[in-house]
N, C-alpha and C positions, 0 to 999 in steps of 0.2 A: 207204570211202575207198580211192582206188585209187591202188599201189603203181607210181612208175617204175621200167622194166626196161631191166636194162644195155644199150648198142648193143653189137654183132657185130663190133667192128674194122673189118673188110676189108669187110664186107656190102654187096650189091648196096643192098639196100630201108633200110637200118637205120645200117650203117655210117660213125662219125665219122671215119674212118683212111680212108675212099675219098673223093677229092672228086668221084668220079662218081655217091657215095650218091643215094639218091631224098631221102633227110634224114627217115626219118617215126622218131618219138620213142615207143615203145610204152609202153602200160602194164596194170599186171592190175589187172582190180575183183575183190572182195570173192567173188564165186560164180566165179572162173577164166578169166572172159572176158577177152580181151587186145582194148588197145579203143586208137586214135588219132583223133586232131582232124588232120586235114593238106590241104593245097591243091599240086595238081600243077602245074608249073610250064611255060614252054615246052618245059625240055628233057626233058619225057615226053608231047611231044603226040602226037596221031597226023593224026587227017582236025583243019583247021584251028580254031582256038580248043577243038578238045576235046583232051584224055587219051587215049592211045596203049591199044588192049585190053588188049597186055601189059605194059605199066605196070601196071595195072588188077590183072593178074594175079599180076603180083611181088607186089602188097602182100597179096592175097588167099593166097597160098599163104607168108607171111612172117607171117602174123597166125596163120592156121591152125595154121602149124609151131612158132608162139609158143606156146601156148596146150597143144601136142602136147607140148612140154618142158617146162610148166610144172606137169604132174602126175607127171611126173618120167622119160619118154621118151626117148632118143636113138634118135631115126626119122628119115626121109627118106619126102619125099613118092613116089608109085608112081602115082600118079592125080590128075586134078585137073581137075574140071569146074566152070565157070564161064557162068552166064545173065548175059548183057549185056541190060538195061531201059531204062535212061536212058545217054545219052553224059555225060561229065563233064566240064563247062566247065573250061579252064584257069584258077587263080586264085581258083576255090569250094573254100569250104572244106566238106571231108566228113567225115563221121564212118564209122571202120572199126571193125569186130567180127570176132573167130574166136574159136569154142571148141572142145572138144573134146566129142564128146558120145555115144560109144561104143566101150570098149575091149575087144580080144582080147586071148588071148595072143600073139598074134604083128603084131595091126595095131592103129590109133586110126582111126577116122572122125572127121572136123571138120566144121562149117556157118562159112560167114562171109558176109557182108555188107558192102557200100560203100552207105553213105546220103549225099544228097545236102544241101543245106544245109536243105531244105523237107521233110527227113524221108521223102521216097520212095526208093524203093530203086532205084539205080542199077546194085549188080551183087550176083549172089547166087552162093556157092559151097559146093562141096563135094568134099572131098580122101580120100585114103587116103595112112594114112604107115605103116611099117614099120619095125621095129627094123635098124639100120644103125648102131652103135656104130664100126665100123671108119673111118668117115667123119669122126668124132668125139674120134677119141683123143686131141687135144691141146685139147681145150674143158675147162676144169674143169666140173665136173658133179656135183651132188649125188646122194646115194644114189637109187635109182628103187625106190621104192616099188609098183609094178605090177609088176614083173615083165618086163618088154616085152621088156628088152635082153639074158634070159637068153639065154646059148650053144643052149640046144636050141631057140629060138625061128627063124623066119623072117626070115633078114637078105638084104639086098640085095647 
């Protein structure tokens, strides 16, 4: 059963307090994957009736960064590579994925994914985020069980 996760206020990708949000509604399954159902709209196209790449990439690196929080991180992305495979028609609904899937003391690597509604992959990702707490200070935030965010660690 997968659990809905709170919007970001202000949030470019996430945020109910911005009416510039992108609107996508996250959620975590059961193994950590932070996963949405969403359809891009005109106002994230880019070349016409498709999806803008960085659209594409907001949500990619908001799924990732999801996923980076939710094993108990305050980081910040430092990298962020993205393969474009399929364009994404305006008005398809996709399915998104980001986890997290290798942690240091000092960084998380993520994998994420945009599938398209026929199940092929339309965009594949993979990030580096860093302990950056400073960024952070007025986000409530539960204890961080890794470690990531201590002071002797690598902050941005």
């Amino acid at each position: 059963m997968t659990e809905k996760l709170p919007d970001h206020g202000s949030c470019f990708v996430c945020g109910k307090t911005n009416p510039k949000s992108i609107g996508v509604e996250w959620e975590l399954e059961p193994e950590g994957h932070i996963v949405a159902s969403f359809r891009f709209n005109e106002y994230q196209q880019g070349p016409p009736g498709f999806a803008h790449g960085g659209a594409s990439a907001a949500v990619m690196d908001e799924a990732m960064g999801a996923a980076v929080w939710q094993v108990g991180n305050r980081a910040a992305t430092v990298h962020l590579e993205l393969d474009y495979r399929k364009p994404i028609p305006i008005g398809e609904e996709i399915n998104i994925q980001g986890w997290s899937f290798s942690e240091e003391m000092d960084s998380a690597t993520t994998r994420g994914i945009i599938y398209l509604s026929d199940g092929t992959i339309a965009v594949e990702a993979c990030a580096k985020y860093v302990s950056a707490p400073q960024l952070f200070k007025d986000v409530p935030f539960a204890e961080n069980p890794s470690g990531l965010d201590s002071p002797a660690n690598l902050s941005i």
